[in-house]
DOVO-791766 format. One record per residue (C-alpha): residue number from 1; x, y negated, z. Coordinates in Angstrom, 2 decimals. Layout:
firo:NUM, x:X, y:Y, z:Z
...
END
This chain:
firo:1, x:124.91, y:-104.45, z:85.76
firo:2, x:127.57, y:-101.97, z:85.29
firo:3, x:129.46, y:-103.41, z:87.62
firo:4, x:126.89, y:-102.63, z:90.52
firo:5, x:127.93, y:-100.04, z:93.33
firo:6, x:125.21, y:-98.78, z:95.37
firo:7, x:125.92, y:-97.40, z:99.09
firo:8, x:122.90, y:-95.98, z:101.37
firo:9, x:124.41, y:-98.08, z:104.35
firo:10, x:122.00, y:-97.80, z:107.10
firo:11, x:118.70, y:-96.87, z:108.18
firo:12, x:116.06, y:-99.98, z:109.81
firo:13, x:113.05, y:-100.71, z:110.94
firo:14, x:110.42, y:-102.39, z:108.35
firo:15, x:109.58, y:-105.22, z:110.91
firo:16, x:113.68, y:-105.83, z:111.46
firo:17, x:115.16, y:-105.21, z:107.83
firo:18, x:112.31, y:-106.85, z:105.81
firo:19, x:110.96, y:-109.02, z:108.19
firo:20, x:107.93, y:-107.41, z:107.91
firo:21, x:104.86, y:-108.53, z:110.19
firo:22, x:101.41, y:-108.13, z:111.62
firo:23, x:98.85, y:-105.92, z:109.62
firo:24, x:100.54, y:-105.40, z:105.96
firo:25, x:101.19, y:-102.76, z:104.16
firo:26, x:103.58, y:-102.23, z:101.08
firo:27, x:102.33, y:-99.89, z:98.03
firo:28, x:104.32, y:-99.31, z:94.84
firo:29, x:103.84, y:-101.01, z:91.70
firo:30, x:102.42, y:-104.20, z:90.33
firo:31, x:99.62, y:-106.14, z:92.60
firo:32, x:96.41, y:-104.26, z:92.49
firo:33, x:93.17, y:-105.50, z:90.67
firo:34, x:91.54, y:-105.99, z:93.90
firo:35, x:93.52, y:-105.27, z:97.24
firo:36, x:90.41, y:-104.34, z:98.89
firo:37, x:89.56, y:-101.23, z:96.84
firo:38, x:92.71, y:-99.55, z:96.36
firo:39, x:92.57, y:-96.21, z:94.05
firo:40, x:91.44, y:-93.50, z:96.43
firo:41, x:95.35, y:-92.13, z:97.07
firo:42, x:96.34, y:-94.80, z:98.13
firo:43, x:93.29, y:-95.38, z:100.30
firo:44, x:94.31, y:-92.51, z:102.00
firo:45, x:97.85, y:-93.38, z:102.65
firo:46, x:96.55, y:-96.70, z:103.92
firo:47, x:94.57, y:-95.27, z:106.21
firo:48, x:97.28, y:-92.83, z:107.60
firo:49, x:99.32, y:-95.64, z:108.09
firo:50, x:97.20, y:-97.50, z:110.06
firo:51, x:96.47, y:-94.83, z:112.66
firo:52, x:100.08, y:-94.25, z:112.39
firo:53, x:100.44, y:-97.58, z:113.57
firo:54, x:98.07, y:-97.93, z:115.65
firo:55, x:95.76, y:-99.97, z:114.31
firo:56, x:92.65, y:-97.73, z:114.21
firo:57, x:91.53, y:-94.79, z:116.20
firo:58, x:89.57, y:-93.35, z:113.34
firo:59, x:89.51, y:-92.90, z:110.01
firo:60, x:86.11, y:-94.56, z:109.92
firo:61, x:87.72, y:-97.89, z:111.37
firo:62, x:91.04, y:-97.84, z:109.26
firo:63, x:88.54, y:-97.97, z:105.62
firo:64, x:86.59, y:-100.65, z:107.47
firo:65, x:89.84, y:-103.00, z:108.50
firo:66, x:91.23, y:-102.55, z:104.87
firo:67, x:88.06, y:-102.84, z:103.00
firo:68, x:87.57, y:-106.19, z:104.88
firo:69, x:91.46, y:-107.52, z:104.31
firo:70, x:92.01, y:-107.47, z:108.07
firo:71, x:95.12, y:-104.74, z:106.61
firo:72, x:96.27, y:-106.36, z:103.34
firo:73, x:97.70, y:-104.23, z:101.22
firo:74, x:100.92, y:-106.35, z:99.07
firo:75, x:103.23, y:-105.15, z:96.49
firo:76, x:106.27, y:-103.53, z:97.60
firo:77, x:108.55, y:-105.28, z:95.30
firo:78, x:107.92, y:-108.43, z:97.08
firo:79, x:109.84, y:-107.93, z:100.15
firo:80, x:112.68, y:-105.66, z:98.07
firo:81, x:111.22, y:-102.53, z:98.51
firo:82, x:111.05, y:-99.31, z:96.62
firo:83, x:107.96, y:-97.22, z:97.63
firo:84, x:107.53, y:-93.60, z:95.42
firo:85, x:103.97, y:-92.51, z:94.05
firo:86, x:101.55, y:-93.68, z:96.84
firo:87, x:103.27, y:-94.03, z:99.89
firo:88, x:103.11, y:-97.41, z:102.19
firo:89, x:105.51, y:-99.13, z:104.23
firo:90, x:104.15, y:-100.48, z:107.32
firo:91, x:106.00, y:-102.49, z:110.13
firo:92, x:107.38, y:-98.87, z:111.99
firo:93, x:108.34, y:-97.61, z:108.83
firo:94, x:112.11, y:-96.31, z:108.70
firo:95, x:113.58, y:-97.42, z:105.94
firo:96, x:116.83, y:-96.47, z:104.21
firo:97, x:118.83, y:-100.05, z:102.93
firo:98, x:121.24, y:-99.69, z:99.80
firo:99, x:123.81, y:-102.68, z:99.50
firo:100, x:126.02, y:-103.73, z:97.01
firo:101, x:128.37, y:-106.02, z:98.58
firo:102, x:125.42, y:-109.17, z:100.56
firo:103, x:122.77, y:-107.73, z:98.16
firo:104, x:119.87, y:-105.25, z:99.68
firo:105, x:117.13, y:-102.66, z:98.44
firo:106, x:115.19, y:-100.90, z:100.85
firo:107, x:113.79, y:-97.61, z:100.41
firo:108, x:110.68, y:-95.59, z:101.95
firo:109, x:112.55, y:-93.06, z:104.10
firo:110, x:111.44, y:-89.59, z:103.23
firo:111, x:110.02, y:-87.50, z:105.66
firo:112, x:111.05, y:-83.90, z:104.27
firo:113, x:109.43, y:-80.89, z:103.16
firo:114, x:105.99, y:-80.07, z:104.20
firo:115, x:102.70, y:-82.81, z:103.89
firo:116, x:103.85, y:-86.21, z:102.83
firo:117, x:102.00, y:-89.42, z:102.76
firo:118, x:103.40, y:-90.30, z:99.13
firo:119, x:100.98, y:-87.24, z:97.81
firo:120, x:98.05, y:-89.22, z:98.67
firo:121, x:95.95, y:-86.84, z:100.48
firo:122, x:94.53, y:-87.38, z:104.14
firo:123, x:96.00, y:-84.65, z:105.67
firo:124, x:96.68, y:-85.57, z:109.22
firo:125, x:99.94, y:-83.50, z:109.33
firo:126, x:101.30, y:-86.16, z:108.00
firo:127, x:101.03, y:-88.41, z:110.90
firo:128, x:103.89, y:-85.85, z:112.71
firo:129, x:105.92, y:-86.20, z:109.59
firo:130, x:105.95, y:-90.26, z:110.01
firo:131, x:106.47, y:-90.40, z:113.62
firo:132, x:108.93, y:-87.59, z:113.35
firo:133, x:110.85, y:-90.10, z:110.80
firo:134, x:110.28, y:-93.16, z:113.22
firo:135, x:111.79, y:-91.38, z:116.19
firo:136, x:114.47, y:-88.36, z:115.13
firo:137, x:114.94, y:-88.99, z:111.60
firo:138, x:116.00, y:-92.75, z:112.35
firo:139, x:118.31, y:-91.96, z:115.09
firo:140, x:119.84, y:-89.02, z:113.26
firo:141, x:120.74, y:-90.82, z:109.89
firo:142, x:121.86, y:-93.61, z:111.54
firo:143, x:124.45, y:-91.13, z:113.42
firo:144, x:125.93, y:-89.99, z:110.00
firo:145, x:125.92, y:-93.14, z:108.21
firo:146, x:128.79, y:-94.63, z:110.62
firo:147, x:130.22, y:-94.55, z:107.17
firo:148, x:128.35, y:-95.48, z:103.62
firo:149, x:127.26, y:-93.29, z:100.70
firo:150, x:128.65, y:-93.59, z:97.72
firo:151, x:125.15, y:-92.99, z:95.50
firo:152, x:126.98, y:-94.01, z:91.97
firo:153, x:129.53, y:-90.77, z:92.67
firo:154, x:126.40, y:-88.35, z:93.63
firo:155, x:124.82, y:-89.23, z:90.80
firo:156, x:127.75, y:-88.59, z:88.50
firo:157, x:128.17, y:-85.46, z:89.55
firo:158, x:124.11, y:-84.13, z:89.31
firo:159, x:123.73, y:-85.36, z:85.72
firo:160, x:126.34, y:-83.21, z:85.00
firo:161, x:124.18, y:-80.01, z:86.76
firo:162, x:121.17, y:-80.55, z:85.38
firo:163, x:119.74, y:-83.74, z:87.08
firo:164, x:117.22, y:-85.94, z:85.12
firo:165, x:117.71, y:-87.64, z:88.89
firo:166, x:113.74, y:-88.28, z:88.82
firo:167, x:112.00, y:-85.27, z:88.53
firo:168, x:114.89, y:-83.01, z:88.99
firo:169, x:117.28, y:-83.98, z:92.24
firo:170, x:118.08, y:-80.55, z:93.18
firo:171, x:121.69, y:-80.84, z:92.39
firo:172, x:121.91, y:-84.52, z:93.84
firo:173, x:120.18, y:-83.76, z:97.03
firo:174, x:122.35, y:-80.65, z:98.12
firo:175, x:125.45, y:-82.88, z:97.08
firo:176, x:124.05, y:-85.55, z:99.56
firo:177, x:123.78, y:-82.80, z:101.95
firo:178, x:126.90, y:-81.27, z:101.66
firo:179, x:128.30, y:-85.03, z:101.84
firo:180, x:126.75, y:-85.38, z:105.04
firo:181, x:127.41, y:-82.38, z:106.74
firo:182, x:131.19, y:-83.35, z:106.73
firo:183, x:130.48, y:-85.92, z:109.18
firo:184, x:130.16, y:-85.91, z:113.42
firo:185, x:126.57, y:-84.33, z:113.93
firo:186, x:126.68, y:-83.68, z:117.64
firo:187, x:123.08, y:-84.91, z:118.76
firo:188, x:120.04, y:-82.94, z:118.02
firo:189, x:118.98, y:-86.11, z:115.55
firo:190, x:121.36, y:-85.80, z:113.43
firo:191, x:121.17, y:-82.17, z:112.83
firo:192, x:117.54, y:-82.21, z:112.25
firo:193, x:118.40, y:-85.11, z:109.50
firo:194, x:120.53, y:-82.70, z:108.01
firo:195, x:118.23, y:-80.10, z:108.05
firo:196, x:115.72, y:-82.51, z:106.21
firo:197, x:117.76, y:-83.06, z:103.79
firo:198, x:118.40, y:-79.61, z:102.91
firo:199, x:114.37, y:-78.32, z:103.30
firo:200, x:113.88, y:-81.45, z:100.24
firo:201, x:114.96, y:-80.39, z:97.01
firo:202, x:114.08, y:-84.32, z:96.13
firo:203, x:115.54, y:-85.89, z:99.11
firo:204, x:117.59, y:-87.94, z:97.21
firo:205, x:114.77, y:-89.70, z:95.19
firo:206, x:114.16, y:-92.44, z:97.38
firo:207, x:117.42, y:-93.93, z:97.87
firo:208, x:118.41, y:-93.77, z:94.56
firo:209, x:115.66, y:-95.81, z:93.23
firo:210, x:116.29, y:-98.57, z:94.84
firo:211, x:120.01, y:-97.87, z:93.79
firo:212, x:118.72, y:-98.47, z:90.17
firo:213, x:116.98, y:-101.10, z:91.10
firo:214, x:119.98, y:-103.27, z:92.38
firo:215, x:121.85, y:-102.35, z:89.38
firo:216, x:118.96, y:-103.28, z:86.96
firo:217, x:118.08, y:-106.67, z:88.76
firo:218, x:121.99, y:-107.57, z:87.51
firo:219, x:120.28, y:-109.04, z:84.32
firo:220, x:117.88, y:-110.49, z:86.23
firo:221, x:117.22, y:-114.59, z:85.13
firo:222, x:119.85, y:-114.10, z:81.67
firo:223, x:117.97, y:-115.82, z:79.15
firo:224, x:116.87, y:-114.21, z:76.11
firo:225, x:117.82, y:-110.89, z:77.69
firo:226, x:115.04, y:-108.23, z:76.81
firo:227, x:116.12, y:-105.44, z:79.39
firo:228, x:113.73, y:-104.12, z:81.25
firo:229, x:114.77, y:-105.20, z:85.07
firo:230, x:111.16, y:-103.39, z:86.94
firo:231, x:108.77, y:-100.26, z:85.85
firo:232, x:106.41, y:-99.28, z:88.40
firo:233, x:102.61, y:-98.31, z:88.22
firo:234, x:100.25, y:-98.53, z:91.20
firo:235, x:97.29, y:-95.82, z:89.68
firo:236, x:95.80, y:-98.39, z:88.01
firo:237, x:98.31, y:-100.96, z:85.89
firo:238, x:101.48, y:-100.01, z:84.81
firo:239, x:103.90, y:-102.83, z:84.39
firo:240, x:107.04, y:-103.93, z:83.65
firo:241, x:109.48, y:-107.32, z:83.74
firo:242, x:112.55, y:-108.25, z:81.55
firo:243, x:115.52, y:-110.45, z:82.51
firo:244, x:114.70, y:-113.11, z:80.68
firo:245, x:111.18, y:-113.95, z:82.75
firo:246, x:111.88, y:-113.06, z:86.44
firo:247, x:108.59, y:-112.46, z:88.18
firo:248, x:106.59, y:-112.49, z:85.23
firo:249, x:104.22, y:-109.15, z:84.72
firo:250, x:103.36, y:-107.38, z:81.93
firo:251, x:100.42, y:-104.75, z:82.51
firo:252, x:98.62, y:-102.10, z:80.75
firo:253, x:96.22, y:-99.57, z:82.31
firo:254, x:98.29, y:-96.60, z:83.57
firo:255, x:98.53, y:-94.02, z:81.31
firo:256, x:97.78, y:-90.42, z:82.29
firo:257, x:100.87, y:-88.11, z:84.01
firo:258, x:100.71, y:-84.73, z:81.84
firo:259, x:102.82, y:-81.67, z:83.06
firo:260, x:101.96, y:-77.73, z:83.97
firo:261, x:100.64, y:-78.08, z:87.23
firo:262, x:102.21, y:-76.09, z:90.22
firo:263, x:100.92, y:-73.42, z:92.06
firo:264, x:99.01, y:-74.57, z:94.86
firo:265, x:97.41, y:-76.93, z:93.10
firo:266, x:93.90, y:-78.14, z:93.89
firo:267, x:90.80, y:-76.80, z:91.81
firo:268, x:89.96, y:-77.93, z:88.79
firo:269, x:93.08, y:-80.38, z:88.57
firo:270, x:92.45, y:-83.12, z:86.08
firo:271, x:95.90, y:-85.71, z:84.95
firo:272, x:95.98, y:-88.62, z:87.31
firo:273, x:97.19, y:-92.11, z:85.95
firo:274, x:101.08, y:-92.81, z:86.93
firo:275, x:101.57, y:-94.35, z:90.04
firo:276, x:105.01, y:-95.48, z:92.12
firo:277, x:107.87, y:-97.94, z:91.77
firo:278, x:110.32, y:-94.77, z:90.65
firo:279, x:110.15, y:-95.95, z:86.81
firo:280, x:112.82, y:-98.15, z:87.53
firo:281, x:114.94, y:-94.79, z:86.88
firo:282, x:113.49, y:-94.15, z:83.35
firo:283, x:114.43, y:-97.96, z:83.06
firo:284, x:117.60, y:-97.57, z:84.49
firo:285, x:117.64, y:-94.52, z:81.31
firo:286, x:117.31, y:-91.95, z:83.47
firo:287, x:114.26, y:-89.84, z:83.80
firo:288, x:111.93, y:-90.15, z:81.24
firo:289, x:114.95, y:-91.25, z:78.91
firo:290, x:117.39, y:-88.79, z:80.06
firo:291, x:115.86, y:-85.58, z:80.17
firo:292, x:118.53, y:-84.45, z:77.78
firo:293, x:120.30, y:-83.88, z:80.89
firo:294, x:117.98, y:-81.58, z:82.32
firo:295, x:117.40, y:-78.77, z:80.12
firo:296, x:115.00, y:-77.28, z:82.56
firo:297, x:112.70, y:-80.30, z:82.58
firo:298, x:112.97, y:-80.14, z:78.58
firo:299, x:111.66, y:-76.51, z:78.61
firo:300, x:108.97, y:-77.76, z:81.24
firo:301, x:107.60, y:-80.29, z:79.36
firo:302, x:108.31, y:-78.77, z:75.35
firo:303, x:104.73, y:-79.07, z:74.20
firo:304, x:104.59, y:-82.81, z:75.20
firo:305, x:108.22, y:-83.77, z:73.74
firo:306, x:108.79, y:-84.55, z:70.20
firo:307, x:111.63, y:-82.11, z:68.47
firo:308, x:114.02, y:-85.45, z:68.75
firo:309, x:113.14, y:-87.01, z:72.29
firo:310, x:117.15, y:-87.41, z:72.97
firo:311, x:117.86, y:-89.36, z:69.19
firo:312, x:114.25, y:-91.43, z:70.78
firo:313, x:115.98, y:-92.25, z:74.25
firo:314, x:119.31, y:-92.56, z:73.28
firo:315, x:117.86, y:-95.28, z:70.37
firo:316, x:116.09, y:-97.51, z:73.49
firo:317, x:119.00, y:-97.61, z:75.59
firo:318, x:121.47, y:-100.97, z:75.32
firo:319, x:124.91, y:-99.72, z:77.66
firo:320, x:126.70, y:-96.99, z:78.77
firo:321, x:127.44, y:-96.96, z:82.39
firo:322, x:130.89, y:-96.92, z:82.68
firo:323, x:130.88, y:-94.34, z:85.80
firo:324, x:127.98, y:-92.14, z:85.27
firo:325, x:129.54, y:-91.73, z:81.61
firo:326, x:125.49, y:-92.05, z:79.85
firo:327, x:123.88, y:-94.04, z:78.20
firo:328, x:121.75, y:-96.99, z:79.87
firo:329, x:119.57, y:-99.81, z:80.60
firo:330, x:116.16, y:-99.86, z:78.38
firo:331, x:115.68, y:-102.42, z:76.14
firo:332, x:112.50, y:-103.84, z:75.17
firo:333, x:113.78, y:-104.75, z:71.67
firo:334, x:115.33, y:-101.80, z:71.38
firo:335, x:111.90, y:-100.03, z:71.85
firo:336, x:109.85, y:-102.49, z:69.62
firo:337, x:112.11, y:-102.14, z:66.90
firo:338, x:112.11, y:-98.43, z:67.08
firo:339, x:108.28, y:-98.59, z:67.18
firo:340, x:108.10, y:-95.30, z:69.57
firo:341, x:107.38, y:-95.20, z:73.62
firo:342, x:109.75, y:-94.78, z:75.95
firo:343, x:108.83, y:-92.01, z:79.31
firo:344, x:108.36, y:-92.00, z:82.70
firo:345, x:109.20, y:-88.41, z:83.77
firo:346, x:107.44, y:-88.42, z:87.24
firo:347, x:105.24, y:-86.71, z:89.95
firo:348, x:101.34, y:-86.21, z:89.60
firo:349, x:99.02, y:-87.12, z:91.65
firo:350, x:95.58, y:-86.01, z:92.12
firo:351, x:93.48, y:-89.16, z:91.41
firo:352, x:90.37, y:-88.23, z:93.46
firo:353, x:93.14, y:-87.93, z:96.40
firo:354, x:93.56, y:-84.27, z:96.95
firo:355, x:97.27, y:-84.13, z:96.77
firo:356, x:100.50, y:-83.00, z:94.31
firo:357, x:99.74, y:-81.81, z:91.22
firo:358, x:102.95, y:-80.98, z:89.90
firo:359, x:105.30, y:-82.77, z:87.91
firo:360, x:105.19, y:-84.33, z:84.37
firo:361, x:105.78, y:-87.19, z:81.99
firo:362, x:103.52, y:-90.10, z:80.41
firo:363, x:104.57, y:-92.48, z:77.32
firo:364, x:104.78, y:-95.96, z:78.30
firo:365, x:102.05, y:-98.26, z:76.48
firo:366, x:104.62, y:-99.71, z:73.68
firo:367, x:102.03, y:-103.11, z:73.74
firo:368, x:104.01, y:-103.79, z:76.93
firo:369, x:107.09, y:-104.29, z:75.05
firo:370, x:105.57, y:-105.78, z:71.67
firo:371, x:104.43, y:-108.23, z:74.62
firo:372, x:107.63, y:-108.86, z:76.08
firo:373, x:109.59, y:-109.33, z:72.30
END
């Protein structure tokens, strides 16, 4: 696992990179309890990605063609694919691929500042933030990734500024930035990638978590290894897999996202259940078990952190990454033993579908890893 190195290499097409085809659509997490009644966020991104592809004219006809399975919705982690809170990949979708020598992740390509379909509201700005992605953002990245990003050194260098690198990527994403910026930018593309990149203080969320992903699915088939190798949570289930049982899910109901909500919120915001395949951070022992990197986050979140969350993480945690110099890699003997929940520091999301909350954390359900031991 350790010896993993993550590049952002390219930026593809759904239907070329993943082979993805006809009327699907890829949400985060484990498969849902019944594809045809998704929670309503994700309803909502559903339907804005069928208009965005075409698919429907209305609204009206999009709920119609999913609620009748003539759109399937399918896990994202099936076709190696790391989608964040409730966004969907479709077949247009631009997605960024992270490689590690012959092995690929694919990420949902963020679309910048402004409305974004991984919010979960219906908000047809959106649409002009996909096809902006489809058309300049595509073209653009793929101008100033002639040469590959080294994610491993990016991330090095935000832990040490205050990164959690899930809920705070501030430092990571102007590094990224800055990174870029050094290279040929003559068409208008590529300057408008840049300038996505800057207008995003969380830019570089999606490509590392498929990043962590790559190095976590290392372990993958060891036997008798209890590291967690997947964490996601689709608004309803939250699961998770170990090495030793590739493919094999272990669920719980998702537990509620708790954090001071933002300004801007909508009225009378009420904790929404986690959702998203960016857990794989926290199980990478990032996020949720690293916040002792981010002593903003810590202040943020004080009245739902015990006095010794970093003695908690640090106790769950089986390596230390040789590079990033932390601690790493949850165990789920590690965590029964200890008898405590690990976190998922992550984004919250309205569950009635009206949009960003704010940010916040939720304690995994420790059954999941009594389950796994």
């Amino acid at each position: 696992m350790a010896a993993v190195r993550p590049q952002w290499t390219a930026v593809r097409e759904a239907r070329a990179a993943i082979d993805l085809q006809g009327r699907v659509l890829l949400h985060a997490g484990p498969p849902l309890k019944d594809p045809l009644r998704p929670p309503p966020p994700m309803l909502n991104a559903a339907v804005l990605s069928c208009l965005h592809e075409g698919w429907a004219t209305d609204e009206a006809a999009a709920e119609k063609m999913l609620a009748s399975g003539a759109v399937r919705l399918e896990p994202s982690y099936t076709r190696n694919v790391a989608t964040p809170l409730v966004a969907m990949v479709s077949p247009r979708t631009t997605l960024a691929e992270i490689a590690d020598g012959e092995r690929r992740y694919f990420a949902f390509l963020g679309t910048g500042s402004g409305p974004q379909q991984r919010f979960g509201s219906r908000d047809r700005a959106i649409l002009e933030r996909l096809a902006f992605r489809e058309v300049t953002l595509k073209k653009g990245f793929q101008e100033l990734l002639e040469t590959p990003v080294d994610l491993l050194a990016i991330a090095r260098a935000a832990i040490r500024e205050g990164d959690d690198l899930h809920n705070r990527l501030s430092s990571a994403t102007t590094m990224l930035h800055a990174l870029l910026s050094t290279r040929k930018a003559e068409s208008e593309e590529a300057k408008a990638a840049l300038r996505t990149v800057a207008e995003a203080p969380l830019y570089f969320l999606n490509v590392w978590m498929p990043a962590c992903q790559l190095v976590l699915l290392g372990a993958e088939g060891e036997p008798k290894c209890t590291l967690v190798t997947r964490l996601c949570a689709n608004g309803e289930r939250i699961g998770i897999q170990i090495a030793a049982s590739p493919g094999k899910w272990l669920t719980a109901p998702a537990t509620p996202v708790k954090g001071p909500f933002m300004k801007g919120a909508p009225e009378n915001p009420q904790f929404g259940p986690a959702t998203g395949d960016s857990g794989i951070i926290d199980a990478f022992g990032l996020g949720g078990q690293g916040l002792r990197h981010a002593p903003s986050l810590v202040a943020a979140f004080s009245q739902y952190l015990d006095a010794d969350d970093g003695k908690r993480s640090a106790g769950m945690l089986a390596g230390f990454h040789p590079i990033l110099e932390t601690p790493f890699a949850l165990d789920a003997a590690l965590v029964a033993k200890s008898g405590r929940s690990p976190l998922l520091s992550t984004g919250m999301v309205s569950a009635d579908g009206r949009g960003l909350l704010g940010r916040g954390i939720c304690a995994l359900p420790l059954s999941l890893f009594l389950e796994a031991i």
